[in-house]
N, C-alpha and C positions, 0 to 999 in steps of 0.2 A: 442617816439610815437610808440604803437604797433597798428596791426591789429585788435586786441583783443579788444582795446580800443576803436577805434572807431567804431567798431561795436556797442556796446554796446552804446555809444551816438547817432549811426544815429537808433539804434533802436528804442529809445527816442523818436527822433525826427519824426519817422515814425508813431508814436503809436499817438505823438502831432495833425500829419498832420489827421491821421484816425478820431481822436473825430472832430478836429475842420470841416472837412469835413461832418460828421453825424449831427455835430450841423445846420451848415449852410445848407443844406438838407432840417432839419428841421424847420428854420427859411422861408425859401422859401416855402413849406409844411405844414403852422401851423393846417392846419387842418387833417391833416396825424395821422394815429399812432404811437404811441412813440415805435415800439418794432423794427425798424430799426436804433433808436436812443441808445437803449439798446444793439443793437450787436455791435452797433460801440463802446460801454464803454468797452464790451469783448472784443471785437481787441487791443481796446488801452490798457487795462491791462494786455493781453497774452503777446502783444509783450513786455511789459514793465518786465514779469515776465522772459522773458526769456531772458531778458539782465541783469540780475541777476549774472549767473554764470561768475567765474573767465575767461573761455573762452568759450564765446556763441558758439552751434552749430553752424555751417558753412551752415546750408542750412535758419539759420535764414533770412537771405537777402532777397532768392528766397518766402519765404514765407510774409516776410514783402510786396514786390513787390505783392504778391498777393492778400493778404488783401487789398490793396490800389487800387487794379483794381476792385475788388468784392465791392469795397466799392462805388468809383467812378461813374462804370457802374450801379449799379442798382441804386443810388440815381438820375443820369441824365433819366433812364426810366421811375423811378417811379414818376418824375417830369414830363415825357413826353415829354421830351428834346429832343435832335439831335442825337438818336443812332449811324449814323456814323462818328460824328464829334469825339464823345466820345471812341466810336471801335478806332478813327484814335490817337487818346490823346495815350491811352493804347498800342498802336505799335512804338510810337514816342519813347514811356515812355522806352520802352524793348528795342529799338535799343540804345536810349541811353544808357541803363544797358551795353548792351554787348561792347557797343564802351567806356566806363570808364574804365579805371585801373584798375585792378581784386581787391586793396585794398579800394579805393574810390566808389568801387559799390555801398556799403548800403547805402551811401551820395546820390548817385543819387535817390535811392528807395525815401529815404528823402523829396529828392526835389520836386519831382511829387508829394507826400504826402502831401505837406505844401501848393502848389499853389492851394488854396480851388476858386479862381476866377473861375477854370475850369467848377465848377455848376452853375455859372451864366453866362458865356458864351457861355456853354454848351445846356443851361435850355430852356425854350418855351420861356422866354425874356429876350434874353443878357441885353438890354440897358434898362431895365423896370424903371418906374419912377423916380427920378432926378437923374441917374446915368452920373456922367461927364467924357464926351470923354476922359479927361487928365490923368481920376484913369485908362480907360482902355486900354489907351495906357500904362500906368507905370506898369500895371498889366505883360502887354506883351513882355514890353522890360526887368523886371525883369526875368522874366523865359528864355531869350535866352540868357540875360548873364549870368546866371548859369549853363545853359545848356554850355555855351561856356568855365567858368571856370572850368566843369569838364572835359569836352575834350581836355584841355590845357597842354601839352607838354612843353612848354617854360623853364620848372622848374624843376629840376630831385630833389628838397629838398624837401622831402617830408614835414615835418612842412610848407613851405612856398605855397606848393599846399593845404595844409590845411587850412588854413588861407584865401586862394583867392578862395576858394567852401565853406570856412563859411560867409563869405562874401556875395557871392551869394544866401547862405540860408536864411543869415540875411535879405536882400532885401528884397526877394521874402514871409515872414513870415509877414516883417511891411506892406506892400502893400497890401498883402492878410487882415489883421486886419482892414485898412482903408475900401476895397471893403466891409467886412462883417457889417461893422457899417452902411452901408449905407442901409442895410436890416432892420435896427432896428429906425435909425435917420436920416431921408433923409434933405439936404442941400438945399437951395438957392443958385444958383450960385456955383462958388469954393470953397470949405472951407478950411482952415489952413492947416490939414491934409491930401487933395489931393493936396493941392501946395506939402509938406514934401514927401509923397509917392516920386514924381517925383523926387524931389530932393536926396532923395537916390539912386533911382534907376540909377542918371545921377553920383553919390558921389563915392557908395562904390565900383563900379567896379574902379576911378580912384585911389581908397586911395588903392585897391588890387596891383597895382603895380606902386604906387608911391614909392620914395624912401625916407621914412621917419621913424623914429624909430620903431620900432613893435608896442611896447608901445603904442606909440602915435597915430600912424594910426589905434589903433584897439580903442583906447579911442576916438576917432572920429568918428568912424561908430557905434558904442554902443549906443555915445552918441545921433547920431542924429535919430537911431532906436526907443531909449527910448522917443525924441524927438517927432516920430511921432505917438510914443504907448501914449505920453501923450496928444497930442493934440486929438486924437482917442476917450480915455476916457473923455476928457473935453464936446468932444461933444455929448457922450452918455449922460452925467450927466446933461449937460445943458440944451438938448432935450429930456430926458424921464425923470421925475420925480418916488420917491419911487411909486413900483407898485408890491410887493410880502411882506407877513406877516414878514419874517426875519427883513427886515432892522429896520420897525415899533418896534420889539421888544428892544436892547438895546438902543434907544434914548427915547422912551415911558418911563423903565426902571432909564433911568441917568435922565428925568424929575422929577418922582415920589423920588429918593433918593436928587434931590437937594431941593424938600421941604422938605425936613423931615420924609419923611415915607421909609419904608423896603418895595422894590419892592417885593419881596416874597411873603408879605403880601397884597398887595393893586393890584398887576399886574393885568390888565384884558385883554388878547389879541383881543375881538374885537373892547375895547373901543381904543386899540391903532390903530385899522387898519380906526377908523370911525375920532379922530383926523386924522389922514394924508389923510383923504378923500377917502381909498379905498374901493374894492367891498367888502361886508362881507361874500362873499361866498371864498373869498382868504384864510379865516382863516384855520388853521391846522385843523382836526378832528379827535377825535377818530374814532374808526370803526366802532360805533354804532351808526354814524350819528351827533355827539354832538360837538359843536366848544369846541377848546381848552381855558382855561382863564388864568391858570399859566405859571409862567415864567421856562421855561425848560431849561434854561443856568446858569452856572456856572458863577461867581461876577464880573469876570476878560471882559467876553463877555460887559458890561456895563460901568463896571469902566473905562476902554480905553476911554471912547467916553466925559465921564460927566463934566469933564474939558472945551472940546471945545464946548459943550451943555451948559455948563454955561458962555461960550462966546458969545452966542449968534449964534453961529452953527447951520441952517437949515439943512443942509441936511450932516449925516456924511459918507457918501461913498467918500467925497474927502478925509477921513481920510484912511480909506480903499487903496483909490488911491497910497497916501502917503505910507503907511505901504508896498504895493508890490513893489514902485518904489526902497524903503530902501532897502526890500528883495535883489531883485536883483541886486544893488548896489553892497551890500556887500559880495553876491556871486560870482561875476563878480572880483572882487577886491581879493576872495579867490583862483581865477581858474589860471591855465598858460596862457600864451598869447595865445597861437595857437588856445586855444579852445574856448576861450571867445565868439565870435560871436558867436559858434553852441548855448552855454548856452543862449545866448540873445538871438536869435530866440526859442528856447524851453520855453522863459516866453512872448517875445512878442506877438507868433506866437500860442499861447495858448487860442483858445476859451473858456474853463471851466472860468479862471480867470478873463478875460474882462469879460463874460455875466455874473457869478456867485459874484466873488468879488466887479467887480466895478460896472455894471449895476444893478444887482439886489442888492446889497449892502451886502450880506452874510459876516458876519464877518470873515476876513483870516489874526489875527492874531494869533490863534496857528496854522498856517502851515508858518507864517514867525520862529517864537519862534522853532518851532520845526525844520527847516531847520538849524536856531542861535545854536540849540546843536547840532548837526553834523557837522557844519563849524567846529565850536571851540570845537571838544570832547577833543582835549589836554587840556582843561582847565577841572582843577579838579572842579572848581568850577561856572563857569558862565555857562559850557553846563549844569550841570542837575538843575542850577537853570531856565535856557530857558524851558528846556521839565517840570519843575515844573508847570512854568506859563503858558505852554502852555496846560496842563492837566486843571489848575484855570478858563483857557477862552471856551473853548469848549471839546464834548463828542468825537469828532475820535482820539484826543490827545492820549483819553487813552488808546485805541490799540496799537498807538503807543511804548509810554515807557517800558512796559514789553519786547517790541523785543530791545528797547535802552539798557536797564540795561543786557540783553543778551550779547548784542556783548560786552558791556564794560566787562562783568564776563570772556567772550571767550579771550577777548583782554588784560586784566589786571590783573584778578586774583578774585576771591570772598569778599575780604575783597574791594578794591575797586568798584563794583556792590554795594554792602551793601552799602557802603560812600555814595554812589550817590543817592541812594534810598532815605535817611535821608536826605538830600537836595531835593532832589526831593518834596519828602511829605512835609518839611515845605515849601517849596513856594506853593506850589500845596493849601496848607491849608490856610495859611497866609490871602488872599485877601479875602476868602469865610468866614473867621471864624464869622465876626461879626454878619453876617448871619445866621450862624450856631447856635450861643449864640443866637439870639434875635429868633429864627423862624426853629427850627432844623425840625418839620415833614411838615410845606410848602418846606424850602430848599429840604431836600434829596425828597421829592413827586416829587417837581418839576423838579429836576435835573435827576432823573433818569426814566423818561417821558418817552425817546426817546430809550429804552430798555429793560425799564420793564412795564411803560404805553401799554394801549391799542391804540394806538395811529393807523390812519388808514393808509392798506401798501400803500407804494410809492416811486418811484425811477427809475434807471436805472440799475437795476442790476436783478439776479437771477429773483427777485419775478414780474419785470415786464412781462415776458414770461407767467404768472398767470395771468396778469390782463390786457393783449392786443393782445393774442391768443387762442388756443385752449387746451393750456396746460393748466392744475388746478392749480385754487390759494391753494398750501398747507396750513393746518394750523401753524398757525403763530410760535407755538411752533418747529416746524422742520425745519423752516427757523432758528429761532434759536442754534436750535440743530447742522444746518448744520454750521453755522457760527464758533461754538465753535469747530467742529471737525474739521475745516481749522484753527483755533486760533492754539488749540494747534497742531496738525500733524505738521502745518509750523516753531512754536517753535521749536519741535524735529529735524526736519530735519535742521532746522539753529545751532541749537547745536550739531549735529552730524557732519555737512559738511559746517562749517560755515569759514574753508580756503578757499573753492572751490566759497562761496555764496556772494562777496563783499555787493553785492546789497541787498542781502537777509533782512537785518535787518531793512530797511530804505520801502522797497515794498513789503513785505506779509501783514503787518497789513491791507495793503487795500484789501487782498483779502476776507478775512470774512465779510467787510461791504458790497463789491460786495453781499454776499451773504444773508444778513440781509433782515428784513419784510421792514426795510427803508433801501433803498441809495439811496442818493440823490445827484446828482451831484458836489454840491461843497465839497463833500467826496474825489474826487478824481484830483480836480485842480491840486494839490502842487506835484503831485507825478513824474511828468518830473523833476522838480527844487531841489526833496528831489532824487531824482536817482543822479544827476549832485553834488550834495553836499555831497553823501557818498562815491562817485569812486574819491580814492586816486589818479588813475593817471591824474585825469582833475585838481588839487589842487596842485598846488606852494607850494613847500617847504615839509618841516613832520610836519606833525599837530600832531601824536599821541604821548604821551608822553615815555618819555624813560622808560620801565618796569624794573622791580626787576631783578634780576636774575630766580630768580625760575619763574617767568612770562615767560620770555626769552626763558627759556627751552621748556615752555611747547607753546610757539609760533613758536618754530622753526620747519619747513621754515618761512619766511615773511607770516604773515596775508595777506597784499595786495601788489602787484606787486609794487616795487618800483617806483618813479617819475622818469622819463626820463631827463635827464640833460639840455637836451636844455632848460564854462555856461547855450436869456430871454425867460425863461420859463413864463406863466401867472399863471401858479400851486403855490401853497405853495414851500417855499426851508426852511421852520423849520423843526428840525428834527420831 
């Protein structure tokens, strides 16, 4: 384990805690502007870019810690909350910085990041409607046993102090997720998931120093994390029904193809928002005022679902559900022990994911797919068939792969990039083709909608500063322009300094959608879990294949630092 390392994941973790904290802000504040919901996307991906290099700046921590206080304090203000309870959070927050280990400090930044309870505790009504005494005592006792496990002394092994503060993170991430549902689906009485809160919070500090295999004791606290992130989305799902155009889309979609016709052709998106019963003012619009009616996704966004739709499936966000649980899973399964927990908290402790995947139902199976080729890029063949299908199901896919086929070119040689490409394209083709054959100018109109369509702006990025302040909406064209000159500058600079960039090839793509006439928030879920999946040193074993020789040479030093021997908006979310 270096320092280097876990910088770079509690920066993750920190950038986790900033969104899910602007979210819940803004869930307490629905009638608020979105453009302190926007700064919080920019916090989250600065610090995210800046965990990128081989070894982050050193003063990244103090700056992390500040984000998280600027972020904190002005959403308890602007909620009208308890300025000095919040002042008093923010000095706790820094004494404990300075009382932590000089190496576990950015853990602590972390930790204060993730406990987003602090803006309902904090807010004009801690206990506001059916909030249960039991979530907020688990809320409270999770934050001092983390506090307590970073102050902890007991242990001069460093992996083993890692381990009993990821533990603590993990807690304080599932607790916090349970609190934040309860802003969205409030409970009768107790419900499943404020019983599990408790019981972690009362669990994982004893499984931190129990004495039981690593393995095992960390496969216990995951599991009963995942435990309470499932029961969390159970109750989203079974208390808020489809209520944003996305989800209406590939189930409307897997309808019309299992009778017989070519969604392409037949798709009409507000007749899909008026079957599921919603408002028709949800529908996507171009800019000119006019609802959308084509289907803007790629074959793969639909065919997922049409199976369990011809079972008789109402509502497919529990497929969604399923899809992130896998994710995770198999990541968690990819990582070393020590760091497991932090990766579990980085997916459970994730607001974009819960509001955007499973709440509002946005499809996130090319950010499982595109995580699946970075796990396994040693496979010559199952990672670029992943990012193929993952380009097949939705449009951020394919920012992504041009930075994929990069690092494989940087990492393997040019004749392999080329291989992968040819794999790539035929999965990428494969599932849309018949589409293409029966209906080629609806498919490519429709699919390329959401970049070449006039489609109206929106999102959390660049252009929201145009459309909920004083700055000007630019024309749409130099939102564009600006996107391609962060596409490519970030290419050059990962091809130039792509020893020093581990991170680089897996978190630039998102910064041009940052800058797009659209971002829209589930652009940016997957990008904690796609950090956690390309840093070699959180990943058990060598994944990356033994190169040529003449590869060798021209890798030498190591690509990436060897393993050490000892894881609801009521707006439209279509693109």
């Amino acid at each position: 384990m270096t320092s280097n390392t876990l910088l770079r994941a509690a920066l993750v973790l920190t950038a986790t805690g900033i969104v899910s904290a602007s979210s819940v802000r803004h869930a307490i504040d629905e009638g608020g502007t979105d453009l302190p919901f926007a700064i919080g996307y920019a916090f989250y991906l600065a610090l995210i870019l800046i965990a990128t290099p081989l070894r982050p700046p050193r003063w990244a921590a103090p700056l992390g810690f500040a984000l998280v206080a600027l972020t904190y304090v002005v959403a308890v203000l602007t909620l009208q909350g308890n300025a000095v309870a919040i002042a008093l959070y923010v000095v706790a927050a820094y004494l404990g910085y300075l009382a932590t280990p000089a190496m576990f400090r950015p853990l602590t930044v972390a930790a204060f990041a993730l406990w987003t309870p602090a803006l309902r505790f904090f807010g004009p009504e801690p206990l506001a409607g059916q909030f249960p005494p039991i979530l907020a005592l688990a809320s409270v006792l999770a934050l001092f046993n983390l506090v307590a496990a970073l102050l902890d002394r007991s242990t001069q092994q460093p992996e083993e102090r890692l381990r009993r503060i990821g533990l603590g993170l993990l807690a304080v991430a599932s607790v916090a997720t349970v609190v934040e549902r309860h802003l969205v689906v409030e409970s009768i009485g107790i419900a499943p998931d404020d019983v599990m809160a408790l019981v972690i919070v009362g669990t994982l500090p004893l499984l931190s120093v129990a004495r039981l295999r690593p393995a095992t004791r960390d496969a216990l606290a995951t599991g009963l994390a995942l435990a309470a992130f499932s029961l969390t989305a159970m109750a989203l799902l079974l208390g808020k029904g489809y209520h944003v155009d996305a989800v209406t889309v590939p189930h409307h979609a897997a309808e019309e193809l299992l009778a017989g016709q070519d969604p392409y052709k037949t798709f009409d998106l507000p007749e899909a928002l008026a079957e599921f019963g919603l408002d028709p003012q949800l529908v996507t619009h171009y800019d000119n005022g006019q609802p959308v009616h084509s289907l803007n996704y790629p074959a793969l966004n639909f065919l997922v679902v049409t199976p369990f739709v011809a079972l008789g499936l109402t509502d497919i966000r529990w497929i969604y559900l399923a899809e992130i649980l896998i994710e995770v899973l198999v990541l968690l399964r990819a990582v070393r022990i020590p760091w497991r927990p932090l990766v579990a908290a980085a997916a459970v402790g994730n607001t974009i994911i819960v509001r955007q995947s499973i709440l509002a139902g946005v499809d996130p199976t090319w950010s499982m797919l595109t995580i699946f080729a970075w796990l396994f890029v040693s496979s010559r063949t199952f990672s670029p068939a992943a990012m193929g299908l993952a380009i097949a199901s939705r449009q951020p896919a394919w920012f992504v792969a041009p930075f994929y086929l990069l690092a494989i070119w940087k990492r393997d040689g040019r004749h392999e990039a080329l291989r992968r490409a040819g794999i790539i394209g035929v999965t990428a083709l494969l599932p849309n083709l018949p589409f293409i054959i029966d209906a080629p100018r609806e498919y490519f109109e429709g699919i390329t909608a959401p970049m070449l369509g006039a489609l109206a702006p929106y999102g959390v990025g660049f252009v929201r500063l145009g459309l909920d302040s004083q700055f000007p909406l630019l024309p749409r064209e130099l939102y564009g322009a600006l996107s391609a000159i962060a596409f490519v500058g970030l290419a050059v600079v990962l091809w130039r300094y792509w020893r020093h960039l581990p991170l680089g090839a897996v978190v630039f793509p998102f910064v041009p959608l940052y800058l797009a006439w659209r971002s829209l928030q589930n652009y940016f879920g997957s990008v904690p879990l796609l950090a956690m999946a390309g840093d070699d040193e959180l990943l058990a074993g060598t994944r990356v294949a033994a190169p040529t020789p003449s590869v060798a040479r021209a890798r030498a030093p190591s690509t990436m630092p060897a393993p050490a021997t000892s894881a609801a908006s009521p707006r439209s979310t279509a693109p």
